[in-house]
N, C-alpha and C positions, 0 to 999 in steps of 0.2 A: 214689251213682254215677250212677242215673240224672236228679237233679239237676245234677249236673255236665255230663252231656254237652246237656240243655237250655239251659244255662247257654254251652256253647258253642257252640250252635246259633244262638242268638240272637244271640251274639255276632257269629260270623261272618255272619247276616244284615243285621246293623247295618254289618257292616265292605263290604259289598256295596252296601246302600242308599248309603252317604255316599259311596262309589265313583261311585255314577249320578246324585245328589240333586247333590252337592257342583260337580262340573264344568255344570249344568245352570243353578243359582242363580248360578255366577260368569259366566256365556255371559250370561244373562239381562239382569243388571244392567250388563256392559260395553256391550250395543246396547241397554237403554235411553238411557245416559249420553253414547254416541258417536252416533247418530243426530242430535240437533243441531247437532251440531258436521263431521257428513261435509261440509258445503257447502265451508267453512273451511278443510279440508285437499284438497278439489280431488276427493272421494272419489264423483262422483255419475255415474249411469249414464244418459245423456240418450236417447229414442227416436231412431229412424234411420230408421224406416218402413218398410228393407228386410228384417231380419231381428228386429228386436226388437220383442216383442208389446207390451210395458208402454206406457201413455199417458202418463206424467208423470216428469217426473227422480228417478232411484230414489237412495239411500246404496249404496255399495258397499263396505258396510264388515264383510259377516256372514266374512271369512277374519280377516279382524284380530280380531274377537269372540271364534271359536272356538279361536285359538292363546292368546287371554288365558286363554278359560274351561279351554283344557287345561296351560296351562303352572302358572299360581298354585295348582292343589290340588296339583302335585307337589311342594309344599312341604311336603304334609300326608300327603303318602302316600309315606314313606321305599322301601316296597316296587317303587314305581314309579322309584326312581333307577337301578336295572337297566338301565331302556329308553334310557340318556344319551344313546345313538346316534343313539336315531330321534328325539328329540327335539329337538336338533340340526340333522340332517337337515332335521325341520318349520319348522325356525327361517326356515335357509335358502330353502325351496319357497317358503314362506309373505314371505317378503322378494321374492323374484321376482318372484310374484305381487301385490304391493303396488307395485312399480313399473312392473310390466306395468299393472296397474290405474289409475294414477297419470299414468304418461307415455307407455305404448304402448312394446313391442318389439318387436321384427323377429322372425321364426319364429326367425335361427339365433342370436341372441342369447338368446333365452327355450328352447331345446334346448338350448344348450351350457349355461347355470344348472342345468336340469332335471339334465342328466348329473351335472355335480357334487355336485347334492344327494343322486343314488342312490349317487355314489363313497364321498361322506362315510358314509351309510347302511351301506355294504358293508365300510369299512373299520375303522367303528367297532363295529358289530353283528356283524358277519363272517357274517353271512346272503347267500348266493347261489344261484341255478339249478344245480345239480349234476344234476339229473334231471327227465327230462320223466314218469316212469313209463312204463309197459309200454304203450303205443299201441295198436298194432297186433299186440298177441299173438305178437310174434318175437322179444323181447329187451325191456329196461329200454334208453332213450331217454338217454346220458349227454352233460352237456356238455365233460365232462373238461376239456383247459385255457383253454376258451373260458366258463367259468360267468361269471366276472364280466362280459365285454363281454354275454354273452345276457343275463346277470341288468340290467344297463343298460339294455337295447335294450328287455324287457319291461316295466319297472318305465317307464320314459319312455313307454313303448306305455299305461301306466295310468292315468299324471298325464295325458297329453291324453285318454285319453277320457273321463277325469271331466268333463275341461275343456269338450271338445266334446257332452258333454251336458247339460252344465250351459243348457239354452235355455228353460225353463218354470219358472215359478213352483214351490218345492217339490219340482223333479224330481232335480236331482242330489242333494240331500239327501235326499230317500226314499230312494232305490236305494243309499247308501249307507249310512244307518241301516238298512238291509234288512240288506246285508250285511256291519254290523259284527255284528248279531245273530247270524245265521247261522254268521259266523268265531267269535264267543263258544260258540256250542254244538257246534261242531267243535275248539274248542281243548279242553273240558268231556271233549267223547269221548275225548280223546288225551292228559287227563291234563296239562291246562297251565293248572294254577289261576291264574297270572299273567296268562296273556291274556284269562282270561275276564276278571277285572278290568278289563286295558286296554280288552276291546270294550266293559265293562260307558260305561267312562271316556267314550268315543268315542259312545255310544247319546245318553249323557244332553247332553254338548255338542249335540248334534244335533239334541236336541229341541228343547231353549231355541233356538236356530235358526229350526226349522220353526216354532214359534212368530211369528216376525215374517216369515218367508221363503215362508208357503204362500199362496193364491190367497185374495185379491189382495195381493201379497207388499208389504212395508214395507221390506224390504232386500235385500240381492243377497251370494252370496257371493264374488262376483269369480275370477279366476285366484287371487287369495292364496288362498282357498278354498277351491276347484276342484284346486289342484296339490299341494296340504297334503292334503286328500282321500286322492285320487290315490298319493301315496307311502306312506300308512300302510295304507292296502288293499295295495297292492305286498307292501311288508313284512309285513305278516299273511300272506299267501300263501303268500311263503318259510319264514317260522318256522313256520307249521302244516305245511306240505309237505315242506319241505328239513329240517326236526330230523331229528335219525338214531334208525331206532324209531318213527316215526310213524307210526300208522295212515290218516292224511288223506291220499288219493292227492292228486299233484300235480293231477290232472285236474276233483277237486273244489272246490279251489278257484276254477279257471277256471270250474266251473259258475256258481260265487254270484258273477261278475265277468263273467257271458258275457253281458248285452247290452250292458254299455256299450262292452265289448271286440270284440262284432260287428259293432254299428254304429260303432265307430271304422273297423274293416279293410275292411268294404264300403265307407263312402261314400270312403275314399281310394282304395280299387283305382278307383274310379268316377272320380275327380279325376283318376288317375295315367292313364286311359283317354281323356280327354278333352282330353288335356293340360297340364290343370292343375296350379296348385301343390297339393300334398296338404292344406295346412294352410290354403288359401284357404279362407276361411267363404261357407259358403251355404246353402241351406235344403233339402238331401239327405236330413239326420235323419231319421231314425223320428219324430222329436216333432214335427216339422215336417212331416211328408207326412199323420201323422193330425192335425193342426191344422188341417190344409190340405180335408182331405173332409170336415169338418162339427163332429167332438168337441170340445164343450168342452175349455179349457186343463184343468180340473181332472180329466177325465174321462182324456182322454192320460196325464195324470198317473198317475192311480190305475191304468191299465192296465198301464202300464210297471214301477208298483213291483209289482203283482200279479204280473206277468211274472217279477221279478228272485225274488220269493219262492217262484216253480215251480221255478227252477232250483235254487235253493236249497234248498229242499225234498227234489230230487232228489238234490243231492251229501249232503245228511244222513242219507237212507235209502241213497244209498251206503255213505256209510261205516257205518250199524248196520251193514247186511246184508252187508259185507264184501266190494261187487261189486268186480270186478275193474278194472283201469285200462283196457281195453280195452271193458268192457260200458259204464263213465262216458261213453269219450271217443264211442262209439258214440251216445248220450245227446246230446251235444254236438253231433257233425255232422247227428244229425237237424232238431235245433234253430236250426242253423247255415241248413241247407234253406231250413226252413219260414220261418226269420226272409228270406231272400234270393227266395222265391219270393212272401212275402205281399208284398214292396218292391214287386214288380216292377207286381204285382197292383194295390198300391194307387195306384201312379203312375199305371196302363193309365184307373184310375179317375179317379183325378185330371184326366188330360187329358181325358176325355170329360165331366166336369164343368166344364171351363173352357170346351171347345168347344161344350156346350151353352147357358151363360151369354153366351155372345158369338153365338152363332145367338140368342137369345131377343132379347138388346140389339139387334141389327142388323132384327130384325123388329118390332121394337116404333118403331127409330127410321124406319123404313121408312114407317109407319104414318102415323106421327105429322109427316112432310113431303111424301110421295108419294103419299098415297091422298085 
């Protein structure tokens, strides 16, 4: 007997490794093969000087990669044909994103794609916002006949912020291998052996990835990337939070999702304040303002995903210890704060660093013709 259950131990250990190994080796070998060939299909991401740090024409081909390295082992893992919906779904994001990549769209052309890939999502999974949890300690938060447009409006609030943080070498894909991990050992708590498969699925594309994608990166994951990201965090969120019986407060989720989700809402309120378009690029980011007072690209980096694994940390000691939806989101707005008052701080910095740098210049050129 107790060979037996060894015997299934192993096994099911095995059935895990090739879950993480199996999506990792096919990611791998797709941007070895496709990296000579990005010029050819037009897939190359040239510097601009305004916003983009890279020095030389990058492949922007790591969203096309990781849809190959997740799609071709679902041939091998019958278990995974459940998820048709979201896979689908990926097809879609991940096509949008390819010709965003490819030919350039306009904000409402690349939102109206986005919407229909969460419709598809919603109609084929039947995953939606039904509940915000207990907030504010007066009641449970319901959407009642409005889940699907919120579950829309949320899920598109996730594809761009992936998208919009995607600006560093390494960075969107740490914080999202962060917290596929984290959805992995929140699905584990709540009794959803499938998902932890699927984060397992998601971890190892991700690595093969950060393998060509970290500092000094060799490829870019594009919008196809960035919005395929985007949607399957979404969906993880709904299916850990919205199953009926789940111990995952809705609000924990948004922890392992709260910086790319706070610096999306700040720098638009900020756009929307100024009179900008919300979706006009510019260098407001978090990754962008500590790029800007000194830190290494890789140091931003590694801060950021440190960051994303606090919160996460936090919504996991949530849910052991059972805190309530109120003590998480409490968690949340503090972090909300700090994340809006360090902004403000490190701008106040920033400009005093620039004004010092141009006092320095103007005394130096002072110098050097007037004296």
């Amino acid at each position: 007997m107790e060979g037996i259950l060894i015997s299934s131990g192993f096994s099911e250990l095995f059935k895990h490794l090739n879950t993480l190994f199996t999506p990792f080796f096919v990611t791998y070998a797709v941007v070895v093969s496709l990296i000579p060939r990005a010029k050819q299909v037009g897939l190359i991401d040239s510097p601009d000087g305004i916003r983009k740090f890279h020095k030389r024409p990058t492949p922007v081909i790591g969203g096309v990669c990781m849809l190959a390295g997740l799609l071709v082992p679902v041939l091998l893992f019958p278990s995974l044909h459940d998820f048709a919906g979201l896979f689908l779904a990926m097809l879609l994001a991940a096509g949008v994103g390819f010709f965003d990549d490819r030919f350039g769209l306009n904000y409402v052309s690349r939102v109206s794609f986005q919407i229909a890939a969460v419709v598809l999502m919603v109609l084929l999974d039947g995953e939606s916002l039904r509940s915000f949890g207990n907030l504010f300690g007066s009641g449970t938060i319901l959407t009642c006949g409005f889940s699907v447009p919120v579950t829309i409006f949320c899920a598109v609030g996730v594809m761009n912020a992936m998208n919009m943080i995607d600006g560093l070498d390494g960075l969107a894909g740490g914080i999202a291998m962060a917290a596929f991990a984290a959805f992995g050992v929140l699905a584990w708590l709540n009794d959803m052996p499938l998902l932890v498969m699927l984060s397992l699925y998601f971890c190892g594309t991700l690595a093969a990835f950060l393998r060509f994608n970290w500092f000094p990166s060799k490829i870019f994951m594009g919008d196809a990337g960035s919005m395929m990201l985007g949607l399957v965090l979404a969906w993880f969120a709904l299916a850990l939070s919205q199953h009926r019986g789940s111990s995952v407060s809705p609000v924990a989720v948004l922890l392992v999702l709260a910086l790319p989700v706070t610096d999306t809402i700040t720098v638009m309120i900020r756009r929307l304040l100024r009179g900008k378009n919300p979706f006009h690029a510019d260098r407001t980011h978090l990754h962008y303002i500590l790029a800007a007072t000194g830190l290494s690209q890789r140091n931003v980096v590694f801060l950021m995903i440190f960051m994303t694994l606090v919160s996460s940390s936090v919504a996991i000691a949530g849910t052991i210890l059972k805190w309530s939806d109120t003590q998480l989101f409490s968690f949340y707005m503090a972090g909300f704060a700090l994340y809006v008052s360090g902004i403000f701080r490190l701008q106040t910095l920033l400009t005093n660093i620039i004004r010092l740098r141009e006092m320095t210049f103007m005394r130096v050129f002072y110098r050097k013709w007037f004296s």
